[in-house]
Each structure stands twice: as structure tokens, then as C-alpha cells.
N, C-alpha and C positions, 0 to 999 in steps of 0.2 A: 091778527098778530103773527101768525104762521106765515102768511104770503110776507111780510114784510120782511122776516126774516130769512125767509129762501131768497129774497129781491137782493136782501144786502148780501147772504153768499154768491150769488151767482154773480154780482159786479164783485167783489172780490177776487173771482175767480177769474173773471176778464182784464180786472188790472193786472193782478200777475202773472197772466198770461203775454201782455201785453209788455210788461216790466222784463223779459227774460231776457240775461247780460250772455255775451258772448265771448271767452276768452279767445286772445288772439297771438300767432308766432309765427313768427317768419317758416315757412315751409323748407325743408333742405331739398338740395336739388337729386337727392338719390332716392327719395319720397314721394317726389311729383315726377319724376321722369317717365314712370310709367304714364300716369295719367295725362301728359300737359304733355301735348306734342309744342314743339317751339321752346322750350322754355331757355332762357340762353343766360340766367343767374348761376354765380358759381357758390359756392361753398358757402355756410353762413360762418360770420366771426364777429367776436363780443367787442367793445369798449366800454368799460363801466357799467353793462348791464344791458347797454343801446344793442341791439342786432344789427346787424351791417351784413347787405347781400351786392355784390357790384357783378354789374357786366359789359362787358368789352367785345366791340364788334372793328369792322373794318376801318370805320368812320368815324366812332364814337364810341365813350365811356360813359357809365352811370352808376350811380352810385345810390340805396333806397338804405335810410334808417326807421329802425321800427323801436321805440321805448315802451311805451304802454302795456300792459298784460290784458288788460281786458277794453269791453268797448264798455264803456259807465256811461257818459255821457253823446251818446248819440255821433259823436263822429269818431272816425282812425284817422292821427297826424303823421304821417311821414314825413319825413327831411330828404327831399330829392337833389341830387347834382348831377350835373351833367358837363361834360366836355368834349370838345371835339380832338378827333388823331391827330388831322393837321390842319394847316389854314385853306377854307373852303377857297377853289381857284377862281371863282368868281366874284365882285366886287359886293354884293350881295350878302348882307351879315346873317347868320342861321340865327335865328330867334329862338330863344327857350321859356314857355310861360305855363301855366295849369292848362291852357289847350290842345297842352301834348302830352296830354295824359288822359290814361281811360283805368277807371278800374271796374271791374264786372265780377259776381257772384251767380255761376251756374246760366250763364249766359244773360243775365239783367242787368243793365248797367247801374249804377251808383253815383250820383252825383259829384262831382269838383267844384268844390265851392270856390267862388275866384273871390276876390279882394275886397269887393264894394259889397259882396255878400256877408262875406265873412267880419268887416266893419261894421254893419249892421244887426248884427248878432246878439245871443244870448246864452252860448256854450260857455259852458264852466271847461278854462285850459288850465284851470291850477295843477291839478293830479298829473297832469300829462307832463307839463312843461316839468315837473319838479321829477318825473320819469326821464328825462331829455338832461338830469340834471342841472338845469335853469333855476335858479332858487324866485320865486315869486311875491313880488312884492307882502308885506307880513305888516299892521296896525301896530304901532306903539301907541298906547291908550293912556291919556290920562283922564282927569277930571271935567274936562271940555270937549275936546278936540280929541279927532283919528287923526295919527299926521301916517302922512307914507314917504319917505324918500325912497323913490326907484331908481335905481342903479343901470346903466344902459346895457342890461342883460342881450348880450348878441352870441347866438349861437353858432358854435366853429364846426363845421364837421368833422366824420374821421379823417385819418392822415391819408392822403393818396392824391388827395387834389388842391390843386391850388387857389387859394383864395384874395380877397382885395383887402388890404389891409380894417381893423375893426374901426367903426365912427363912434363918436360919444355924442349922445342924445340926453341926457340926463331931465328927469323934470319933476315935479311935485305938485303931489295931490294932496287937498283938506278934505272931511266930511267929517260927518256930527256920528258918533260911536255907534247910533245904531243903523247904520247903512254900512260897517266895516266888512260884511262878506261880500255886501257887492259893488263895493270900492277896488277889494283887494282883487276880485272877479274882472273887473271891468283893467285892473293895471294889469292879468295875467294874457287879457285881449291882446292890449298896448303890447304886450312883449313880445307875442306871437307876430301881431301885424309888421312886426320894426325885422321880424327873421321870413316873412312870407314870401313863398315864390312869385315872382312877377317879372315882366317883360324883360329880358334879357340877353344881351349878343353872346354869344359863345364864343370861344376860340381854342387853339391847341394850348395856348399857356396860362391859363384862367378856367377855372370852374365855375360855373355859378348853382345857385341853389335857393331852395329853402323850403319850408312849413307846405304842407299841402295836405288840406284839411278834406276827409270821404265822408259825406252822407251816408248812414245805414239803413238808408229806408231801401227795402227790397232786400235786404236780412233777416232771411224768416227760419232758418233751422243751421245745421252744421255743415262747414261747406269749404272749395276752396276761394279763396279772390285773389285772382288777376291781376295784377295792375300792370299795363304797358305804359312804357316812352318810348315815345317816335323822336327819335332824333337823325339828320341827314338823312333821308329817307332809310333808317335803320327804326328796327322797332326792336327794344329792349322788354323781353317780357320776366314777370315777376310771380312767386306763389305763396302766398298767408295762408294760414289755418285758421279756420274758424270754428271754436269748441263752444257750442250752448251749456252754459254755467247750470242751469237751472228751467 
């Protein structure tokens, strides 16, 4: 009876060890300047709660939102933009997509999950997107039926760049009331994917942007992450805090 009971402390003590949340904040650049040689983000500024860090190089502009406070669920969502100074002189369009991004922790890289990854999925984006201010699909229950109508939740960034005007996508989902968290889970996906970064031309009078979702695997203790954008052979470098909760 003794050994079983040290069996179940000691796996308790492994899951929560394993379980340990990481709060997260945009780094200021008078914080990291010591540490982070390159670092070329200016100053951080709020909108509703969202951190906004941008940086501006010879070539190109970028822009990184952070909403979330902590890492719960296994990834950090940034809202990336990017734009170019002027129009590249070559005929040649600058592409912007998740393969020009690296984010790293203590020199480990971190996964970008690209699109087909990230539709395949099983992260819960409620809490985030409702951080990003996106209000996420919510069950009205009756006696039969979960009904949802989603609303074509499209996310606008801060002011400073220019965007293509918004699409309406609207559409609706049924399920039987006891799948309603992972109905309402599965539309906070759908809202994410419809704002996700992907293939892109860039240019001087258009921004483009969106959702870019980090694996934390190789987040083991308190730390900084990196995240760069290479844009026009410019690399826009970026600094988060990473504070172990527990």
C-alpha cells in the first residue's frame, strides 16, 4: 500500500512539473538593450490591453502584437505586419509568409506552425482570441440543439498600416449540446485560420499580416524569445519575457 502511494506522489509530481505555465510580455527595448545586441524594436505601446512593438528599417516596417498574459495552452499568437518603404525596383514581388520568421529561446529554435498545421489542430484559441479582443463564437442552448452563428470575426491591426478592406464570410454551425466546448473550440480555430499569416506580396502602400501561432516545446525555465522578420534582406529583431508562473 506504501509503494503505491509514493507511485501516485511521484507522478503527481511529474505532471506538475510538466504542467508549469509561463507568463509572457513584450520586453522594452531599454531592458533588453543590454542583453540583445541587434535588437532594432522601439518602444512598447498599448491598444486595449494588445502590446504593440514596431520596427522600421531602411526597407521595411513591422509591426508584432502580443494580447495574451500567459502561455496556457501550449502556443504564443502574435499578429505580425509587415510592409515595404517603397516599391522593390525589381519586377519581382517580396513575398511575406510564417517562413520569415524565426522565434528562438536561449538559442533553441521554436517551431511556426504554418497553416495546414495549424488546421489540423487541437489548441484551444478561445482565451487568446477573446485577449486580441475577437469575441468567440458562444452556444445558445436550448432543449435540442447548440446552434452557433459566427459572425465573420476579422482582425484589424493597430493604426499605422494599411490594410485591404474587411470580407464577410459568415457561416453556421449545429451540434448536439454535449460537444458545445468543442464546437465553440473548433469555431475559435475557423476565426483564427480566416486572420492567419500566409502567402503574401507586400508593397509600400499595403500592409499585410496576420496570426502566427509558436510552439513551446523547448520552453523549459525563465527566459528571453527572440522572434525575428526578415523582410527585404532586412531582419527586424523582437524581445518577450518569459516569467515561470509556477
Amino acid at each position: 500500500m506504501g509503494r503505491i502511494v509514493w507511485v501516485v506522489l511521484l507522478l503527481c509530481v511529474v505532471w506538475l512539473g510538466g504542467c508549469a505555465r509561463f507568463g509572457i510580455t513584450a520586453q522594452s527595448k531599454l531592458e533588453s538593450s543590454a542583453d540583445i545586441k541587434g535588437l532594432t524594436q522601439g518602444d512598447i505601446s498599448y491598444q486595449k490591453g494588445v502590446q504593440i512593438l514596431r520596427s522600421k528599417l531602411a526597407h521595411s516596417s513591422v509591426q508584432v502584437e502580443l494580447a495574451q498574459k500567459d502561455i496556457a495552452h501550449n502556443v504564443i499568437v502574435l499578429y505580425i505586419s509587415a510592409q515595404l518603404a517603397r516599391e522593390p525596383a525589381s519586377s519581382s514581388a517580396q513575398v511575406f509568409s510564417p517562413a520569415h520568421i524565426r522565434a528562438f529561446v536561449d538559442d533553441v529554435a521554436l517551431e511556426i506552425l504554418d497553416y495546414e498545421r495549424l488546421r489540423k489542430s487541437d489548441y484551444d484559441f478561445i482565451d487568446i482570441l477573446q485577449d486580441f479582443n475577437i469575441p468567440t463564437p458562444t452556444p445558445s442552448v436550448n432543449t435540442q440543439m447548440v446552434h452557433y452563428n459566427i459572425s465573420p470575426f476579422y482582425y484589424v491591426a493597430s493604426p499605422g498600416f494599411l490594410y485591404f478592406p474587411l470580407m464577410a464570410s459568415p457561416f453556421m454551425i449545429e451540434s448536439p449540446s454535449t460537444i458545445a466546448y468543442a464546437q465553440e473550440k473548433r469555431g475559435a480555430l475557423k476565426v483564427l485560420l480566416m486572420n492567419a499569416l500566409r502567402e503574401s506580396s507586400l508593397s509600400s502602400t499595403k500592409a499585410q499580416g496576420g496570426f502566427v501561432v509558436i510552439g513551446t516545446k523547448g520552453i523549459k525555465d525563465s527566459g528571453t524569445m527572440i522572434v525575428e522578420v526578415r523582410i527585404a534582406n532586412e531582419a527586424h529583431t523582437f524581445a518577450f519575457r518569459l516569467e515561470k508562473l509556477r
